[in-house]
C-alpha positions in Angstrom: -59.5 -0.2 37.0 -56.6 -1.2 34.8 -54.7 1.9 35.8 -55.4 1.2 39.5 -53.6 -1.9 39.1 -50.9 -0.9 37.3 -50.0 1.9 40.4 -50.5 -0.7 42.9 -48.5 -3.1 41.3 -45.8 -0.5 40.5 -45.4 1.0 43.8 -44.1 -2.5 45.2 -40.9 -2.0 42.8 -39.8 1.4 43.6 -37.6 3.0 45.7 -37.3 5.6 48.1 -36.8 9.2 47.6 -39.0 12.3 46.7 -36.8 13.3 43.3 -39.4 13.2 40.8 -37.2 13.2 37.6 -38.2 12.1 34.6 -34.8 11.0 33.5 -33.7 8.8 36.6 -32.3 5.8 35.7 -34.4 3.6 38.8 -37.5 5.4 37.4 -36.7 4.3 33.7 -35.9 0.8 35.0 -39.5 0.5 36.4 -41.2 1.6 33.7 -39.5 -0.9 31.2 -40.6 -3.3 33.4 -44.0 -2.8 33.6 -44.1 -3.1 29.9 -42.3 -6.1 30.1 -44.3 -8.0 32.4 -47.3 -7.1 30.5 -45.6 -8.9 27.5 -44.0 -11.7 28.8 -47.7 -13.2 29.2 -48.4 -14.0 25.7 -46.8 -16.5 23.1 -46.3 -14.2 20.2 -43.7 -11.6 21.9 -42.2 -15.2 23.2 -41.7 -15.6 19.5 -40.8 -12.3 18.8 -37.9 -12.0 21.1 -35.6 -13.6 18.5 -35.6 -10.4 16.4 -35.7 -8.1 19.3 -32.5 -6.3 21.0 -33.1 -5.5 24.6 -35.9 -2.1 24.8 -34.6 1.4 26.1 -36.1 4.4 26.9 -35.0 7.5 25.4 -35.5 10.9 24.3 -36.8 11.6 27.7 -39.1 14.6 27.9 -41.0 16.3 31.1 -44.2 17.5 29.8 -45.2 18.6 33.0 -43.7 18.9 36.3 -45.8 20.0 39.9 -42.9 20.4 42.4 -45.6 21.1 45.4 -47.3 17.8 45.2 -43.9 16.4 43.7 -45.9 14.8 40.6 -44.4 14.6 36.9 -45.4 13.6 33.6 -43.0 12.5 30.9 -42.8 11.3 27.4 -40.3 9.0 26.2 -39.5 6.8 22.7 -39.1 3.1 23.7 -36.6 2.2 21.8 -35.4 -1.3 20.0 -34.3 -2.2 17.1 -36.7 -5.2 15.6 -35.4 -7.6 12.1 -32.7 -5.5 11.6 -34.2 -2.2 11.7 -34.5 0.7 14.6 -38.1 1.7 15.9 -39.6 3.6 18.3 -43.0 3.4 19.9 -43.7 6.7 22.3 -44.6 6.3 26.1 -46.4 8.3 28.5 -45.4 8.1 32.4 -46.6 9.5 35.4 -44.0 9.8 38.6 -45.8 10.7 42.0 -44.2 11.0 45.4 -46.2 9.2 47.8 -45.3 10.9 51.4 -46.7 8.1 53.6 -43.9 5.7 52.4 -41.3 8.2 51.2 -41.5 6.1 47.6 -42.1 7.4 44.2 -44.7 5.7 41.9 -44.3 5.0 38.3 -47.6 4.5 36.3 -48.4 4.2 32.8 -50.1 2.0 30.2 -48.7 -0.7 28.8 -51.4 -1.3 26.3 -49.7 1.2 24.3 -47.0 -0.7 23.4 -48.7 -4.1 23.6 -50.6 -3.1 20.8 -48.5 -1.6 18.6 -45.5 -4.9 18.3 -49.0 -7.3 17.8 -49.6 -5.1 14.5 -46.2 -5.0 13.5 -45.4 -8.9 13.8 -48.5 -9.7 12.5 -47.2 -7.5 9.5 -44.0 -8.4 10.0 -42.7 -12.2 11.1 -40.0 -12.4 13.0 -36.7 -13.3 11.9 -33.5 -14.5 13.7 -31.3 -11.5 13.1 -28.1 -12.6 15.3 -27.8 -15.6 13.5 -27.5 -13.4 10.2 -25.0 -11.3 12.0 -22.7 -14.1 12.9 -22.9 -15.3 9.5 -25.2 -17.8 9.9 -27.4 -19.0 6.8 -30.7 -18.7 8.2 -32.7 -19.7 4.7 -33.7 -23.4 4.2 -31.1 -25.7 3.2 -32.8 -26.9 -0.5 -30.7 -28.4 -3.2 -29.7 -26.5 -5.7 -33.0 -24.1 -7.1 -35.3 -26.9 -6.7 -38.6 -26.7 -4.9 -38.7 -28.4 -1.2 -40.1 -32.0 -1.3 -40.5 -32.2 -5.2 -38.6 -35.1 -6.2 -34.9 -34.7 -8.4 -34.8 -36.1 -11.3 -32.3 -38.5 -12.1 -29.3 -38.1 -14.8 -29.8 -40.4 -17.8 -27.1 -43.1 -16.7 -24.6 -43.0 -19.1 -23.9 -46.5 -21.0 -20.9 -48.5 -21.2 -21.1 -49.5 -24.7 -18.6 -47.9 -26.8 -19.3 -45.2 -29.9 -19.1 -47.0 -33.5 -17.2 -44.5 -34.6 -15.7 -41.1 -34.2 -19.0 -39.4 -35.1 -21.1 -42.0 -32.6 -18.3 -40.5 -29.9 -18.4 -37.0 -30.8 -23.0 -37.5 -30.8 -22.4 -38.7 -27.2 -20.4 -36.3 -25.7 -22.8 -33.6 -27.0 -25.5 -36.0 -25.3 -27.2 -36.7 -28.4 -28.8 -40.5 -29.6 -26.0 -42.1 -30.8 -25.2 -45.8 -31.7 -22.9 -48.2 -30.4 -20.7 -50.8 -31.9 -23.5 -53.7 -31.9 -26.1 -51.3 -33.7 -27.8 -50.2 -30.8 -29.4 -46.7 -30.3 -28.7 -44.8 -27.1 -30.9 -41.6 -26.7 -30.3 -38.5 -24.1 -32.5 -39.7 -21.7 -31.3 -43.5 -21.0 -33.6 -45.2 -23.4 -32.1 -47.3 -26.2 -33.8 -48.9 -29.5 -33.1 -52.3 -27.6 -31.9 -54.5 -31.0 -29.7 -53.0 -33.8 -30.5 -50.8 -36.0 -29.1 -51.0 -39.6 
């Protein structure tokens, strides 16, 4: 029944003529359209489209060709390229002259292909490709190697007071404790003894 539908469907989108050749550009057309209309009805090719270049068909082959009844079968890669990387799913499509309305009819299943991009982005999330391509940085904008929404911690504020001493000086620039001209300890992380120290 599915097949049936697919014909009757297709045969409003062709043209005229009884060339049944595999290769013609108006019959390649159709058939990428079929597929296309069949995948434009679900969210996840929606979603998919970012990492998708327009689909071709190509390495065209007639497997079989009946010049009496002007019918043809052909194979054919479609052809895209998907993250980055080129792939190619084959086809299967049927041309067939129909004489009462001097029009050619394109059939084929579009399950084919359906299934085989739901595998591969469920295997495979899609990733916005151009954007890397225009030079774009597409990863999340975290600072420095820290983990999104954990907090930063703070730098230990660095006191005012002044070093007693040269030694004192050279402790806090190597942010070691070190004591201050009243006696007071200041430690790496902020904290200080609070009274003098002897």
């Amino acid at each position: 029944m599915r097949n049936l539908i697919v014909i009757l469907i297709v045969t409003a989108l062709t043209g005229c003529g009884s060339d049944i050749d595999c290769n013609d550009d108006n019959f390649k057309a159709i058939a990428l359209q079929l597929i296309q209309n069949k995948l434009e009805n679900v969210a996840w090719y929606r979603e998919m489209k970012i990492a998708l270049s327009p689909p071709t068909l190509v390495d065209i082959q007639t497997t079989s060709k009946n010049e009496e009844i002007k019918q043809s079968t052909c194979k054919a890669n479609y052809s895209f390229e998907y993250n980055g990387r080129q792939r190619n799913i084959p086809i299967e499509y049927s041309l067939s002259y129909l004489q009462d309305s001097d029009k050619t009819n394109v059939s084929l299943d579009p399950d084919v292909i359906f299934k085989t991009l739901f595998v591969m982005v469920m295997a495979e999330r899609p990733q916005n490709v151009q954007s890397r391509k225009e030079g774009s940085d597409v990863r999340p904008k975290t600072q420095s190697s820290v983990a999104p929404n954990l907090p930063i911690p703070a730098k230990a504020p660095q006191s005012e007071a002044e070093p007693n001493g040269e030694e004192e000086a050279s402790n806090k620039r190597q942010n070691k404790s070190w004591q201050d001209t009243n006696g007071i300890i200041h430690n790496p992380d902020g904290t200080t003894s609070g009274r003098p120290v002897d």
